[in-house]
N, C-alpha and C positions, 0 to 999 in steps of 0.2 A: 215300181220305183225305178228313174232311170238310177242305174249305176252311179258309183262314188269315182272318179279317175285316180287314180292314186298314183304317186312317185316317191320311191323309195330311193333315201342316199344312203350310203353306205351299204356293201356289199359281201361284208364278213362272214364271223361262225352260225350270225344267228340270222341269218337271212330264211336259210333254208324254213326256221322254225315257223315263218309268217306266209312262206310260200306254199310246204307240199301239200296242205289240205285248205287251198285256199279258193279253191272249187264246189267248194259245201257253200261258200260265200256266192251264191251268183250275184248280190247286189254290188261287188267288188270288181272294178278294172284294173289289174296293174297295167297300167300305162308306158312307164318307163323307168329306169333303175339307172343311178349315177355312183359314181365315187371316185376319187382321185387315181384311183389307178386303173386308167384305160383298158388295158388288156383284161384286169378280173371283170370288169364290169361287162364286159362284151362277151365274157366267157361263160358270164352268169345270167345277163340276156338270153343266149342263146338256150341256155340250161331248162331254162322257166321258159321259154315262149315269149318273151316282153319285150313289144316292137321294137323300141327304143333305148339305147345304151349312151350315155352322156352322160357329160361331166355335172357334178353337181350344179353350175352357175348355168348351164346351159339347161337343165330342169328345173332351176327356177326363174326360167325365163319362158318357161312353156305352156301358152293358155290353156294346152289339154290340161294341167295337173290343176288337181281342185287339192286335194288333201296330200300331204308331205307326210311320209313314215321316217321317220329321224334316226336312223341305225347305223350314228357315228359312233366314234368312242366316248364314257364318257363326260369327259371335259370339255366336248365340242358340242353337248346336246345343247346347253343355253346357248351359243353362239350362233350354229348351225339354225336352230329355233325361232331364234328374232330375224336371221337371213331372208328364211322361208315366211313369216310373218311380215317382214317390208317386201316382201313376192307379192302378198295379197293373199298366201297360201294357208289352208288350217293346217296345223301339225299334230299330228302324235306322235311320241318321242317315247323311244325306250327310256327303261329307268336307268337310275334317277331321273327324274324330272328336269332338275339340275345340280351343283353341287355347292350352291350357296342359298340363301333365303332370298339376298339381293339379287344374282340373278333370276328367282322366280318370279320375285316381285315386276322385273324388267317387262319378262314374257309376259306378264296378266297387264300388264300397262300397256305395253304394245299388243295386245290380242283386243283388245278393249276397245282403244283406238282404232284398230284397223276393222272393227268390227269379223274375226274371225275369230273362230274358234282352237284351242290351244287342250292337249290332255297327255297323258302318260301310262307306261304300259308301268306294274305289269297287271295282264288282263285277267290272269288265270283265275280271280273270284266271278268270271262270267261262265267258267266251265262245268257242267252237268254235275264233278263233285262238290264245288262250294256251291252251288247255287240249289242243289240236293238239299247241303247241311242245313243252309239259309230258309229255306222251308221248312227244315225239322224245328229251329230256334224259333221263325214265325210262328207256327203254329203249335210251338207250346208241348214239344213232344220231351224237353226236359227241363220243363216250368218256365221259371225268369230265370234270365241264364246273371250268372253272379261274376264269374272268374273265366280265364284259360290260361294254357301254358304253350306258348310256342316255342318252337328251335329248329334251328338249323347248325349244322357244325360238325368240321371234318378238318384233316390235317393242313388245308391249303390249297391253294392251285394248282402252285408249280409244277405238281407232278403229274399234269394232265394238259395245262392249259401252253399255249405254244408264244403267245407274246402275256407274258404274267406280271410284268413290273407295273405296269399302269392299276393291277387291282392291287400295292401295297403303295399307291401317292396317295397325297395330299385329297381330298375331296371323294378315298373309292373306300377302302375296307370293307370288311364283310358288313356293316350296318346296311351303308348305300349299296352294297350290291347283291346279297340275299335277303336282309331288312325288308328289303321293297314289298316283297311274299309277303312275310307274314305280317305288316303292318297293315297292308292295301285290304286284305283278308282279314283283320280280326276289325278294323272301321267298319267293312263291310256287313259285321257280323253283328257288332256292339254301336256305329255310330261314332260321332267326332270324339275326340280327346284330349281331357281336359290338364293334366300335367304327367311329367316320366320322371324318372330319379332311376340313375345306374351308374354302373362300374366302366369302365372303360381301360385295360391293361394292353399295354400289348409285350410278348414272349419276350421278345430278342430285339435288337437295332439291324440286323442283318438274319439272309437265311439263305444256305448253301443253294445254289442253283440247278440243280438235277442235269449228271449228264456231262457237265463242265469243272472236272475240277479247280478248286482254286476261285472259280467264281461266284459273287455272293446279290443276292438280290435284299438292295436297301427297304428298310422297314420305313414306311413314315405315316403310320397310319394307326392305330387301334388293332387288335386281331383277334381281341376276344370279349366280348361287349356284352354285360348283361344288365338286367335292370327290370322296373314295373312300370304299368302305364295304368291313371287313371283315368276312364271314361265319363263324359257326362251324364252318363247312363249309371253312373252309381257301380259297375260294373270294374275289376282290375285283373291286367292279365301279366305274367314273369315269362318274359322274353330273352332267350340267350339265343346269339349267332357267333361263330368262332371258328376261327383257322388257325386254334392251335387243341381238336381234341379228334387225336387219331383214332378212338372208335367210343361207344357210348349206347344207350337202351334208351333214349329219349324220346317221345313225339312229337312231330311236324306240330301239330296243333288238336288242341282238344277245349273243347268248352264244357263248363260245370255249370247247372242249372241247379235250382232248388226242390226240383224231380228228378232229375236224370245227369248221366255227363255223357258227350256226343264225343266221338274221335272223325275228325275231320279228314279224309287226302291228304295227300303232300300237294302243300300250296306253291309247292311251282310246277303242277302238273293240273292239267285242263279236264281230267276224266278222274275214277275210283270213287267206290263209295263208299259213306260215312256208315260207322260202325257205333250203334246208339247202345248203350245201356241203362235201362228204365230204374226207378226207386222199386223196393219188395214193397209188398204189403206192408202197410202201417208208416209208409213214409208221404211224403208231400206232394205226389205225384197219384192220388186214387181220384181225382177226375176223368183220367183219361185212363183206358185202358190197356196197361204196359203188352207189347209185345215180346213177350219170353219174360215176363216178371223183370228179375234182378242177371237177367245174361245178357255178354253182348250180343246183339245182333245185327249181324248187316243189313242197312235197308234198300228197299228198291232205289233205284234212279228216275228221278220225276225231269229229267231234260233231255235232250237230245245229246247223244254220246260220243260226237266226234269233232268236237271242235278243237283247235288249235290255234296259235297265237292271230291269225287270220280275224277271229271271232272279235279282236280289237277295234279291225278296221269297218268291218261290217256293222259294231253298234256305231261307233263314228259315223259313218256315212250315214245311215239312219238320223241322226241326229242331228247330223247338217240339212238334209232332204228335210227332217219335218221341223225344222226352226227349234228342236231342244236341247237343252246342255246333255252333253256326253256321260254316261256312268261313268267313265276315263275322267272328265272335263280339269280344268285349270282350278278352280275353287278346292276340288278331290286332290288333285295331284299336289296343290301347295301343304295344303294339312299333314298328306302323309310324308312329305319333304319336312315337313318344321318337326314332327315328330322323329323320323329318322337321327336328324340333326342336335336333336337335346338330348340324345345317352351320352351322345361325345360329350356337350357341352355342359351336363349334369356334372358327367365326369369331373372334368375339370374344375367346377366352380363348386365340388363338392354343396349343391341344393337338388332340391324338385325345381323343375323348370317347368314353368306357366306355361303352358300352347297358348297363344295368341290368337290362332286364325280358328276356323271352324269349317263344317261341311254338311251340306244335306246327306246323309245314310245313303247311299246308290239306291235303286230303283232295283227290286228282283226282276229278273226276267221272267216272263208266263212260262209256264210247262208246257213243252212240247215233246210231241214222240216222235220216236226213231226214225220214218220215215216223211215227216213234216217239217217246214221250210223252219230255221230259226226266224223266233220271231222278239223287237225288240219295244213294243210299244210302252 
């Protein structure tokens, strides 16, 4: 397959993540890399090997790029998005998706029209530990799965991250910006969904600024979000993300079946494996033959083990070459956008809020071994 060309804008923290193992990808060309600030951008050209360093308008003005990686901030991914889309350009676009429903709406209109293709990261349910788990659920290794429980949730940014106000505006909070995991991942696991009902507090109006005394970083956002989501699938999972719980015994994500309950990776990491524990005897689960009874046990890894956010670009490209919607694709990334966006608004309007939209379940990926090309049919 010839190559995808790819041009990525924005040149930030998380560049590096899609670049340093993007060599596993050979169906991937980075082409060129842009951002408003000339000098990183030339700085990070040169870092990665990537011929070309320009400004974003000058890479989407460039008939090498087929496909746009969207690694602005994110308020600018809808803007930046429909840019690259009246380019002629497919995108994939870090998450969020975007930070409205209207503008998603935008992009599926304009992608539609332009007949290109349009998706969202995050990719990490393509990596060897969800896509592990995704086979253990398939095939039934803890019955019909019924429930899970995910979480993410830690003190905050501030005390790490270097520009932190943009994740407490309007449109970020921790839903939209660790949300993305676990929601992309438990669709992936259970399929569309069908209504959510939750809480939505947030600590403080203000919060000291690390480092700076006297100065205060404005709260305008949620920062500790809990709630449940129904699936069509008959299926509910209780999901908490928060930036106000300084430590905790919680898990990333775990699914309950009616034989067994699976402990999944931490769904913002692309590798680890899932840790299954089977029904004893005499439970719902004597079809199949438990491994270790009622212990947990770690099980093999049924995909290839090195992938990294790169692994986005490569089912993309795949799926532009063979004319199919992306497991990424625009129909996927709306859903898990309107779902995102109804804890807040549950919050507020104190109901369950209806999901509107839907999605086909992602496509597993085949199994592959260690030393076998990824493969994305």
């Amino acid at each position: 397959m010839e190559p995808i060309r790819v041009g990525i804008i924005g040149v930030g923290n998380v560049l590096n993540q899609y670049l340093d193992k993007i060599g596993v990808h050979p169906d991937v060309e980075v082409v060129a890399l842009a951002d408003v600030n000339s000098e990183a951008v030339k700085a990070r050209a040169a870092e990665y090997s990537v011929p070309k360093a320009l400004s974003p308008e000058e890479l989407l003005a460039d008939d090498e790029v087929e496909l746009v990686l969207n690694l602005t901030p994110p308020k600018l991914h809808a803007p930046v998005t429909l840019q690259a889309i009246a380019a002629g350009k497919h995108v994939l676009s870090e998450k969020p998706f975007a930070t409205s429903l209207e503008e998603a709406r935008q992009i599926l209109d304009a992608a539609r029209e332009a007949g290109v293709k349009v998706g969202s990261a995050p990719t990490t349910f393509l990596g060897s530990g969800m896509q592990t788990s995704r086979k253990l659920i398939d095939d039934g290794w803890i019955g019909r799965p019924v429930a899970a429980f995910a979480s993410f949730a830690c003190r905050g940014y501030e005390h790490w991250h270097p520009n932190v106000d943009p994740f407490y505006s309007p449109g970020a909070g921790p839903m939209l910006d660790i949300g993305p995991y676990l929601i992309t991942n438990l669709v992936n696991f259970f399929g569309p969904v069908k209504r959510v009902s939750a809480t939505a507090p947030r600590s403080s109006e203000t919060r000291p600024r690390p480092g700076k005394d006297g100065e205060v970083i404005q709260i305008q956002t949620p920062t500790h979000v809990t709630g449940t989501i129904d699936f069509e699938s008959g299926a509910a999972a209780t999901v908490i993300v928060s930036w106000d719980i300084w430590n905790h015994n919680l898990p990333h994500l775990e699914i309950y079946g009616t034989g067994g309950s699976l402990a999944a990776p931490n769904p913002d990491h692309f590798s680890g494996a899932p840790v299954l524990r089977r029904g004893e005897p005499g439970d719902l689960a004597l079809d199949m033959t438990p491994p270790g009874g009622g212990d947990w046990r770690e099980t093999p890894i049924t995909h290839r083990d090195d992938a990294y956010r790169g692994i986005g670009l490569a089912e993309f490209g795949y799926a532009i070459r063979k004319g199919l919607e992306p497991r990424t694709g625009g129909d996927f990334a709306y859903h898990v956008l309107e779902v995102l966006l109804a804890f807040e608004a549950s919050s507020e309007q104190g109901r369950h809020i209806e999901i509107e939209s839907t999605c086909e379940r992602p496509r597993p990926l085949p199994s592959v071994g260690p030393q076998e090309p990824y493969r994305f049919d």
